[in-house]
N, C-alpha and C positions, 0 to 999 in steps of 0.2 A: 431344709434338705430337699424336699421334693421343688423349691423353686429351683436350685440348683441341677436336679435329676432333668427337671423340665430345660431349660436354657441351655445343657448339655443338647439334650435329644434335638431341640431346632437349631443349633449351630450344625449339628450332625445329619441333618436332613438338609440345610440349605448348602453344607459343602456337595454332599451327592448329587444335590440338582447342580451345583455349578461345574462338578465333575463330568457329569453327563450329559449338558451342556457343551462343554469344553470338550468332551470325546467324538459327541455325535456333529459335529458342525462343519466340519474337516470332512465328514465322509458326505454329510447332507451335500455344500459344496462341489464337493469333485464328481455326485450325480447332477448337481445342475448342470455342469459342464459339460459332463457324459452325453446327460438328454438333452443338452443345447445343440451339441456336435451330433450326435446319433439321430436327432429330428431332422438335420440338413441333411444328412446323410440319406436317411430314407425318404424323404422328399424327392430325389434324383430320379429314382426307380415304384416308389410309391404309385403314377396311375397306373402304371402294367402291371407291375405284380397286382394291384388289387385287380384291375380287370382280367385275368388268368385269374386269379383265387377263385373271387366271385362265380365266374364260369364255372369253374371245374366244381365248385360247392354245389350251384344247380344243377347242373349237370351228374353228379354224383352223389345227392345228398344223404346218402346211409354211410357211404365210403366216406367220402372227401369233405362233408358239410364243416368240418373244425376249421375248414381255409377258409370260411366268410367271418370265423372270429377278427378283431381288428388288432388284435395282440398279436395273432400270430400274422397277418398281413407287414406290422409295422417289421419285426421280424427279421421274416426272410425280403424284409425292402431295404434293410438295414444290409444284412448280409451279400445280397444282392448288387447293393452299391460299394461295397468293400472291394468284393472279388471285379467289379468293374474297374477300378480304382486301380487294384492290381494289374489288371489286365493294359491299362494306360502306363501305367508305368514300366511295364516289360517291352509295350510298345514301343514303347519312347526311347529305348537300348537301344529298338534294333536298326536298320534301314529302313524299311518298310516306314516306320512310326515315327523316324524324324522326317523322311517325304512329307505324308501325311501332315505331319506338325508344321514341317515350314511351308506347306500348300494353303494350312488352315493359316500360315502368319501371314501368308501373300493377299489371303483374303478380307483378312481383318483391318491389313496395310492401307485397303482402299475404304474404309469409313474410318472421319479425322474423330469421332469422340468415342468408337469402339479400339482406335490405335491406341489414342488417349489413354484411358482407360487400363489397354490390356499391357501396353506396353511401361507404362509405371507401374503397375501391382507386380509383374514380369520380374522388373528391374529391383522391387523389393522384398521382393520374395527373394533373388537371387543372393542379393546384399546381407541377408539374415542367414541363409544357407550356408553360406560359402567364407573361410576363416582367413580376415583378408592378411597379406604379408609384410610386415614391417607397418604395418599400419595400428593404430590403437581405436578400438572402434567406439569403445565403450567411455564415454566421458558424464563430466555433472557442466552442469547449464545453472544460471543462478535462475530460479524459478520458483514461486512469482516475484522475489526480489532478493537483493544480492545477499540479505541473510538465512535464503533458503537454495536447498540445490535440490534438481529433478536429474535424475540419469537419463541421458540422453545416448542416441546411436546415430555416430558419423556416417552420413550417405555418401556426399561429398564436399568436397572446397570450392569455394570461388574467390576471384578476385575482383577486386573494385577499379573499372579501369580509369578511374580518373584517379586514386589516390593509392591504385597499387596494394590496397591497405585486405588482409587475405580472412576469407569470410567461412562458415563451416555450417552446410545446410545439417539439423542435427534433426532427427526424430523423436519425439518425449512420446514413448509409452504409457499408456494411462493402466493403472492397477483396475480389477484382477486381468482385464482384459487386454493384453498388448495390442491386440489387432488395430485397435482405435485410440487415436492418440493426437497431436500438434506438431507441424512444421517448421520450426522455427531458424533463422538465418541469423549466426553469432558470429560476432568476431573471433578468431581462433586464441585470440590474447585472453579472450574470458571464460576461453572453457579448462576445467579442471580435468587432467587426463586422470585415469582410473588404470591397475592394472588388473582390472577383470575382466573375464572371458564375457564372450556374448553369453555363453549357458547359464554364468553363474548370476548377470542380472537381465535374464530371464527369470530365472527362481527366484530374486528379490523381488521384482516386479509382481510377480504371479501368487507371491506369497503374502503379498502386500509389506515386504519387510522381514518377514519372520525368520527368512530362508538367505542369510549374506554373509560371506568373508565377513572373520573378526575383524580389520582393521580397512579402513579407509582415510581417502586424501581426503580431505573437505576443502582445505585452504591452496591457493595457487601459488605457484612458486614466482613470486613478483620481479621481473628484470631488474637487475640495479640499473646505475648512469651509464656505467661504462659496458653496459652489453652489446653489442652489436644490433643492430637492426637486421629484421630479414630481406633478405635477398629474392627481391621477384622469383627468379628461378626456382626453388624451395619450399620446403612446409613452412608456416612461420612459428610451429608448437613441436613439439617431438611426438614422433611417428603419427602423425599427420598424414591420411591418407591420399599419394600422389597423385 
């Protein structure tokens, strides 16, 4: 009875740990993320506000000396860069702040690896932004081979000008991090359209999975003999973006 009493009590301690576990790692998680995002953030504005802290700490040290803690520096560098942040983005409404903006793109226009650069991050930032129309963005890619699929986001199409044959630059996402991911250039015949939003695999992506629409396509709808070929002028997949 007491091996029993015993064998009870450690199955009952090892579910708690795996309860606790399974509770705290989701939140550990979303502060890595927090403090990933919140450390670039106060890196922006971080050497002034510490140089002002600093100052007015010396300068005040019976008042003001709690501004040379670095907790509170990190802080108001954080908040600091928020309300900057804000202030660019009110900018950017108004006249004023698209001048400015297309003054700062004229300038950037004349170095080739800063155009580089600003002008593709630009372009795919806009592409994730913006919810294209009749177009299907969200597709699977066989990755790394055709009994497996990676979710992939339509940038654009190309075509092959020797064989006409119509190609689809797709971006693969890397879990938990979308930011960073693979290029990859697919024939439009191989890719499986999906009908999910961009938000909803964003959440798959970020959630590594956990977070997806009950049901999905996996397998592609294969042309019979008697399909038609596409037509140069056209998408050669549905909603295929133009």
């Amino acid at each position: 009875m007491r091996d029993l009493k015993q064998t009870v009590h450690d199955l009952r301690i090892q579910r708690y740990l795996i309860t606790g576990l399974l509770t705290l790692l989701p939140l550990w998680l979303t502060w890595v993320v927090f403090r990933f995002v919140l450390g670039i953030l106060s890196g922006i504005t971080a050497p002034g506000i510490s140089a002002i802290s600093s100052g007015l700490a010396n300068a005040f040290p019976h008042a003001l000396g709690w501004l040379d803690a670095e907790w509170v520096q990190f802080v108001i560098a954080v908040i600091a860069t928020i309300l900057l942040i804000y202030f660019v983005g009110f900018a950017a409404t108004r006249v004023f702040g698209q001048r400015l903006l297309a003054l700062f793109e004229r300038v950037i226009a004349r170095i080739p690896l800063a155009q580089t650069i600003y002008g593709g991050t630009k372009k795919l930032l806009d592409m994730v932004a913006t919810r294209p129309e009749g177009a299907q963005r969200v597709v699977l890619v066989d990755f790394p081979h055709r009994e497996m699929k990676a979710v992939g986001l339509v940038t654009r199409t190309l075509r092959d000008e020797v064989t006409g044959r119509e190609f689809a630059a797709v971006y693969v996402p890397t879990t938990p991090n979308p930011t960073s991911g693979y290029l990859e250039v697919v024939p439009v015949d191989r890719l499986t359209p999906t009908d999910w939003s961009l938000d909803q695999a964003m959440a798959f992506i970020i959630s590594g999975g956990a977070i997806a629409p009950d049901r999905l396509r996996f397998e592609r709808a294969e042309a019979g003999p008697e399909a038609e070929p596409p037509t140069p002028q056209g998408p050669a997949w549905p909603g295929a973006p133009r």
